[in-house]
C-alpha positions as CSV (number, residue, x, y, z in Angstrom):
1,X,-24.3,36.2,-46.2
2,X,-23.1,33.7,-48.9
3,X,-22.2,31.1,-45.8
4,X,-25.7,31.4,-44.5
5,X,-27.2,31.1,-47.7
6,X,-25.3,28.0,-48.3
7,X,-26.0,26.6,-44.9
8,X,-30.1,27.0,-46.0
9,X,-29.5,25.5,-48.9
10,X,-27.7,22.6,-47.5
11,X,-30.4,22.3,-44.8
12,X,-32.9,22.1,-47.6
13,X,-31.4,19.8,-49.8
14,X,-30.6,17.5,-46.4
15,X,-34.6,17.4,-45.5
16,X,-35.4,17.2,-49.1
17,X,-33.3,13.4,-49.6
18,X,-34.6,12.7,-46.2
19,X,-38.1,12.4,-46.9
20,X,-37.6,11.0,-50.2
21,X,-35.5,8.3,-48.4
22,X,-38.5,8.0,-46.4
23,X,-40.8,7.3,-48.6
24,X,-38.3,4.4,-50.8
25,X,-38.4,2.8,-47.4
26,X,-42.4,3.0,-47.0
27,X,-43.0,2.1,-51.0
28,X,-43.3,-1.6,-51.5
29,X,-40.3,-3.4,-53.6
30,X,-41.4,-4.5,-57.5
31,X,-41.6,-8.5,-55.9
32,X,-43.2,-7.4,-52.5
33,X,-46.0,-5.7,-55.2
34,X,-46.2,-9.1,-57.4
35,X,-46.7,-10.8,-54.3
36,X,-49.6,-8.7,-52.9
37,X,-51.3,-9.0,-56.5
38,X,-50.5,-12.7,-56.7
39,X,-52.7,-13.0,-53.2
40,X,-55.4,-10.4,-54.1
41,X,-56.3,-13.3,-57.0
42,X,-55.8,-16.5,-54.1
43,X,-59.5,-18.3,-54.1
44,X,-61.9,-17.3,-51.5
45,X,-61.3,-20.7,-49.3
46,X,-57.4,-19.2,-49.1
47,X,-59.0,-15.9,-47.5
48,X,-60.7,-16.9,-44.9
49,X,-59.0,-16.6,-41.5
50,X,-57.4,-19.5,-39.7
51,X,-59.5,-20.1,-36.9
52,X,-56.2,-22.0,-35.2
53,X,-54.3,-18.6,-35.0
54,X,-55.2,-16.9,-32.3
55,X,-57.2,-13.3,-32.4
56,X,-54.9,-10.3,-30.9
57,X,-56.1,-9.1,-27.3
58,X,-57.7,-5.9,-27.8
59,X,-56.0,-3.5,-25.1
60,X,-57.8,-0.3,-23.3
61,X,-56.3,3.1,-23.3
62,X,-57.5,3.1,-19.7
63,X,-54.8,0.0,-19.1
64,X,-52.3,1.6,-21.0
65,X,-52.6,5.3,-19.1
66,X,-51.9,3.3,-16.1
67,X,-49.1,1.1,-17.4
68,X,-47.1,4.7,-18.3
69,X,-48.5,6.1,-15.2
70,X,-47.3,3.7,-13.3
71,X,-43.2,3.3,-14.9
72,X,-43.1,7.0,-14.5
73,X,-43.5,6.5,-11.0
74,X,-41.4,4.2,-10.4
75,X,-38.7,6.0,-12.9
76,X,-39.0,9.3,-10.6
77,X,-36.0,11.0,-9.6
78,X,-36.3,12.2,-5.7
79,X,-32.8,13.6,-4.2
80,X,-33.3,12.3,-0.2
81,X,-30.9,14.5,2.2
82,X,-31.2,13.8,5.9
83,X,-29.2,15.9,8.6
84,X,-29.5,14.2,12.4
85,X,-27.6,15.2,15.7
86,X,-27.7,11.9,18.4
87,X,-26.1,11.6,21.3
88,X,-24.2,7.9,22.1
89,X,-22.0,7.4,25.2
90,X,-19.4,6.2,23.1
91,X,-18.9,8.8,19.8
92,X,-16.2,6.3,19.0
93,X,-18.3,2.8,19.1
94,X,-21.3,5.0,17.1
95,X,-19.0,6.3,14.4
96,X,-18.3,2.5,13.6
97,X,-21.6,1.6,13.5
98,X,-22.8,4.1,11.3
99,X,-19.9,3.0,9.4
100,X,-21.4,-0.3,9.3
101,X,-24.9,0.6,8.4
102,X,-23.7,2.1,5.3
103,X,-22.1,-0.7,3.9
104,X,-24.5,-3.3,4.8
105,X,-27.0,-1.3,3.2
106,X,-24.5,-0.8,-0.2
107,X,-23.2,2.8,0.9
108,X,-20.6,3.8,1.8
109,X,-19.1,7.2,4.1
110,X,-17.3,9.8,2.2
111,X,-16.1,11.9,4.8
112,X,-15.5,11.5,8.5
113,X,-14.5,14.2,10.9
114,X,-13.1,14.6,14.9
115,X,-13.3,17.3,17.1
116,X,-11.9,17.0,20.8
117,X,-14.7,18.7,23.1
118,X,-12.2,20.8,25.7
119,X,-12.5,19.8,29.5
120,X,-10.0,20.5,32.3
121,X,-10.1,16.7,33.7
122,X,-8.1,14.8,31.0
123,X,-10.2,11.4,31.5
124,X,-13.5,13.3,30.9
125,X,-12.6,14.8,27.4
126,X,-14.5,13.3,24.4
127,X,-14.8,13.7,20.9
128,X,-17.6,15.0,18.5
129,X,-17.7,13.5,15.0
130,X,-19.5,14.0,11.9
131,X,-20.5,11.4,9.6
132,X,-21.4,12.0,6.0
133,X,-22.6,8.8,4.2
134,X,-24.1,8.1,0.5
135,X,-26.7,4.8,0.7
136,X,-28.7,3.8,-2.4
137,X,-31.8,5.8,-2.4
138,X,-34.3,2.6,-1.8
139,X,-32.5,2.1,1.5
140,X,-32.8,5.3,2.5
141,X,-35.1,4.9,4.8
142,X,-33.8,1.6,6.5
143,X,-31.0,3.1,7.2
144,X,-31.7,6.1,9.0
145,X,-33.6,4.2,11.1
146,X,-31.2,1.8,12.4
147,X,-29.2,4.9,12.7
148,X,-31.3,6.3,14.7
149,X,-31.9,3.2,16.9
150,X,-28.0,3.4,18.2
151,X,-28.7,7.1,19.7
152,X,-29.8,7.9,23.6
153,X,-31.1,11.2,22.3
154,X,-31.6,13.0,18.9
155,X,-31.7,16.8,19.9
156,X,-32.1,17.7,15.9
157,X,-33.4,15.9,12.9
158,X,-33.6,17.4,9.4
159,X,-34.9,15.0,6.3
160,X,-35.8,16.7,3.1
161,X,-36.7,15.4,-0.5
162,X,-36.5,17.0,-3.9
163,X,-38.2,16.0,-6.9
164,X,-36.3,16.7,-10.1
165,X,-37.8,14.6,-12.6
166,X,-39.1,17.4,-14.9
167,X,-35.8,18.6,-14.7
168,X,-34.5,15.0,-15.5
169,X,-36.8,14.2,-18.6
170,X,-36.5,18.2,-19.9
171,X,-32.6,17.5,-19.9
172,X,-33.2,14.7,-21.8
173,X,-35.0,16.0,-24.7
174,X,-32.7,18.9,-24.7
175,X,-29.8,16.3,-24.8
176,X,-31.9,14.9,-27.7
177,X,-32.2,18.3,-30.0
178,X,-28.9,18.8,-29.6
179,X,-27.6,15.8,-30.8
180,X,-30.3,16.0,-33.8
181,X,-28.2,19.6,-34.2
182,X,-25.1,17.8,-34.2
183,X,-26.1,15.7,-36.8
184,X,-27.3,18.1,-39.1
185,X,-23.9,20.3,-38.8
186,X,-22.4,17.3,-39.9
187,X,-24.2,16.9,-43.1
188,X,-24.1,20.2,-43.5
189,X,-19.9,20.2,-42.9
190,X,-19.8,17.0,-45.6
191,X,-21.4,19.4,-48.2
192,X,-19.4,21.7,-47.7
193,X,-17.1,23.1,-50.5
194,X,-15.1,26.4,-49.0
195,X,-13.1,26.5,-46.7
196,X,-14.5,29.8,-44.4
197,X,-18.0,27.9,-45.4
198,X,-16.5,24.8,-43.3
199,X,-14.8,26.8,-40.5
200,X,-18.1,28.8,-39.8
201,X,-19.7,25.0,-39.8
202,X,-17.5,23.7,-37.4
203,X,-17.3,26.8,-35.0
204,X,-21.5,26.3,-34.7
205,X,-20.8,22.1,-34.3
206,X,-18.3,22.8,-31.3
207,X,-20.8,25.3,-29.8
208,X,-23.3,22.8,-29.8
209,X,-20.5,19.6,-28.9
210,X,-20.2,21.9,-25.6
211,X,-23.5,22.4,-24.5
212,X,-23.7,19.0,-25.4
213,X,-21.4,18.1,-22.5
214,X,-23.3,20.4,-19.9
215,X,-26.1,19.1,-20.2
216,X,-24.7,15.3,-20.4
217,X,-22.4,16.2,-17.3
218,X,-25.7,17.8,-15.0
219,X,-27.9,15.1,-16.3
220,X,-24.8,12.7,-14.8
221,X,-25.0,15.1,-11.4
222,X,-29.0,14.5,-11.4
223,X,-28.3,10.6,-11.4
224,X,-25.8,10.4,-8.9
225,X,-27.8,12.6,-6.6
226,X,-31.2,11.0,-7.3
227,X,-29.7,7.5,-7.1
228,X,-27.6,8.0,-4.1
229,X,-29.2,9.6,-0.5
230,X,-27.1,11.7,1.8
231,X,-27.4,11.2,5.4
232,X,-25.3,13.5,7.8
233,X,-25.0,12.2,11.0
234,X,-23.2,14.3,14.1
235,X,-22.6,12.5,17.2
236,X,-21.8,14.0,20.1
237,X,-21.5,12.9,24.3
238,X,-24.3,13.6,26.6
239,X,-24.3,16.6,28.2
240,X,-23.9,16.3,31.9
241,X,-27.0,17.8,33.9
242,X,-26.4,18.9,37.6
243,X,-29.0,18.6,40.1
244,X,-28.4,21.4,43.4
245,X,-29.1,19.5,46.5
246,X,-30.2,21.5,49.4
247,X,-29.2,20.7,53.3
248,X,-27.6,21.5,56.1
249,X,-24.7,18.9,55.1
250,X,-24.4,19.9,51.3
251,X,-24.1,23.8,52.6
252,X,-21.5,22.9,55.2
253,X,-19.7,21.1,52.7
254,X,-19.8,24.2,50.1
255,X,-19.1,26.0,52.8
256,X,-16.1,24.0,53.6
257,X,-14.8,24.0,49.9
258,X,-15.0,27.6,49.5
259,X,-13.1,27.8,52.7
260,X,-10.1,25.7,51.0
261,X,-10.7,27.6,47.3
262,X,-10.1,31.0,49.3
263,X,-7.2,29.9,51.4
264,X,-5.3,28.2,48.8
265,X,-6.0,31.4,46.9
266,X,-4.8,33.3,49.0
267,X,-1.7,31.4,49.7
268,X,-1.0,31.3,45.8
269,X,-1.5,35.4,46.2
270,X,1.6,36.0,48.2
271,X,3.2,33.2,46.4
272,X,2.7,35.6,43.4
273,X,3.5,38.7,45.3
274,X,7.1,37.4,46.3
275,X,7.9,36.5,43.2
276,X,7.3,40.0,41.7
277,X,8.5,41.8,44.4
278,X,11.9,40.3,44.7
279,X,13.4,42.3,42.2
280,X,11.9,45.5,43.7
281,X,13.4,44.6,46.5
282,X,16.8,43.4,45.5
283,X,17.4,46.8,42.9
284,X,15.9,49.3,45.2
285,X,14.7,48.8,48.2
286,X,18.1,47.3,49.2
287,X,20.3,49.8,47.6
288,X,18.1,52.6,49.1
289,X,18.1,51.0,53.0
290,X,21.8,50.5,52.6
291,X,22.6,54.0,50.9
292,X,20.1,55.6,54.4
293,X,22.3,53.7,56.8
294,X,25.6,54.9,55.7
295,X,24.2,58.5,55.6
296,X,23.0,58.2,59.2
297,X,26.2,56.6,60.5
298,X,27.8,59.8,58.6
299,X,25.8,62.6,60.1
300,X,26.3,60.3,63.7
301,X,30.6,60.6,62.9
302,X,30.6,64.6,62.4
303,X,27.7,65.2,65.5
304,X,30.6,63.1,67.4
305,X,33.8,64.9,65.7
306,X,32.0,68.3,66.4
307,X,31.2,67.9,70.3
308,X,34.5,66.3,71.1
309,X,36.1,69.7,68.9
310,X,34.3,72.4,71.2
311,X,36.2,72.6,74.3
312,X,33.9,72.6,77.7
313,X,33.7,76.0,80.2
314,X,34.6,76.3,83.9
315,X,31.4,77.2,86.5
């Protein structure tokens, strides 16, 4: 209670010397007076006007509406994005290029990324890259369209603009009221004579130093945006198209080739089959025929032993 108090009181005595500051600075000095009075009592011939200086041009409000109209227009701040997807025979060749747009234009790119598009014929395997460049915001426009120029094809094309002036100028005056807070914190901390009365005072004049900063850092983030266009280019091979020919030649040909897919298949079949039944073969099928052999060539012995054994009869 007794800190706010004191801070009211400070407040009021701050406003107080501050308008009668003011008005010392408005009053006329003692000599400034003598000299007015000294020309209120110049003759008449002193009084009249020099017709040698010249009169002061009257302006129009009309002239000056348009004069602010017109530096707030120019002043705007517009956030350009632009998101394209071209097609170039060479990804490689277009990613320099676009490389060399943005600087001639004052950009520059801030990232650059490869992908390798997957294919089973080595020599046809390309890459698709992705370009995202930063060029002033007054050669936005010039340079998407020499971008554009270096594409056979744009499948996709996005370009959108944001205005964020009010959010611009309301920063601003925010930035302003703050500061004006700052100040009066300060000559409030000066007056100060307790020590909890100074703490409290300097807890409030850090709260206000950090939104201070925020809105300093996103009116920083407006500018950069605002003064700086994005333009995200992807580039990417052609895709091949296939035409089907019809004919008695073109289906004899097919014909042939799924001839040679089917017998090579086929070959690679038993390949396969040989390969996995060779261990069957070696572990059981061998064992097993070999085991049945020597148990036929048994049962053969004793059918031999045993008729040889039983002696023949006389007729």
């Amino acid at each position: 209670m007794k800190a706010s108090i004191i801070l009211l009181l400070a407040l009021a005595i701050s406003s107080v010397s501050c308008s009668y500051e003011a008005r010392l600075a408005n009053s006329p000095a003692p000599d400034q007076a003598a000299g007015v009075a000294q020309s209120g009592r110049t003759s008449p011939e002193s009084a009249k006007p020099d017709s040698s200086n010249p009169q002061p041009e009257k302006v129009s409000l009309t002239d000056v509406d348009k004069a602010a109209s017109t530096a707030e227009a120019v002043d705007r701040k517009i956030i350009r994005n632009a998101d394209i997807t071209m097609e170039a025979a060479s990804t490689t060749e277009a990613q320099y290029r676009v490389t060399e747009i943005a600087e001639a234009h004052g950009g520059f790119v801030i990232t650059s990324e490869a992908k390798q598009r997957e294919n089973l014929e080595p020599t046809k395997r390309t890459f698709d890259i992705k370009l995202v460049a930063r060029v002033p915001s007054v050669e936005f426009g010039a340079s998407l369209e020499e971008i554009k120029k270096l594409a056979g094809n744009i499948p996709e094309a996005h370009i959108a603009s944001q205005d964020v002036t009010e959010d611009f100028i309301d920063l601003e005056a925010r930035i302003k009221t703050q500061k004006a807070l700052e100040l009066q914190f300060l000559e409030i901390m000066k007056q100060a004579k307790k020590v909890p009365d100074a703490l409290e005072v300097q807890r409030q004049l850090a709260e206000v130093r950090t939104d201070i900063e925020k809105l300093e850092g996103r009116k920083r983030f407006l500018e950069n945006r605002s003064s700086l266009s994005t333009i995200t280019v992807n580039i990417q091979a052609p895709k091949l198209v296939t035409v089907s020919t019809t004919g008695f030649r073109s289906s004899l040909r097919d014909a042939a080739s799924d001839s040679l897919d089917l017998a090579s298949n086929m070959v690679v079949f038993f390949v396969r089959l040989v390969i996995v039944m060779a261990p069957v073969l070696v572990f059981i099928v061998l064992p097993a025929g070999l085991a049945f052999r020597y148990l036929v060539r048994r049962a053969k012995r004793i059918r031999l032993a045993q008729a040889l054994a039983t002696p023949t009869t006389a007729e």
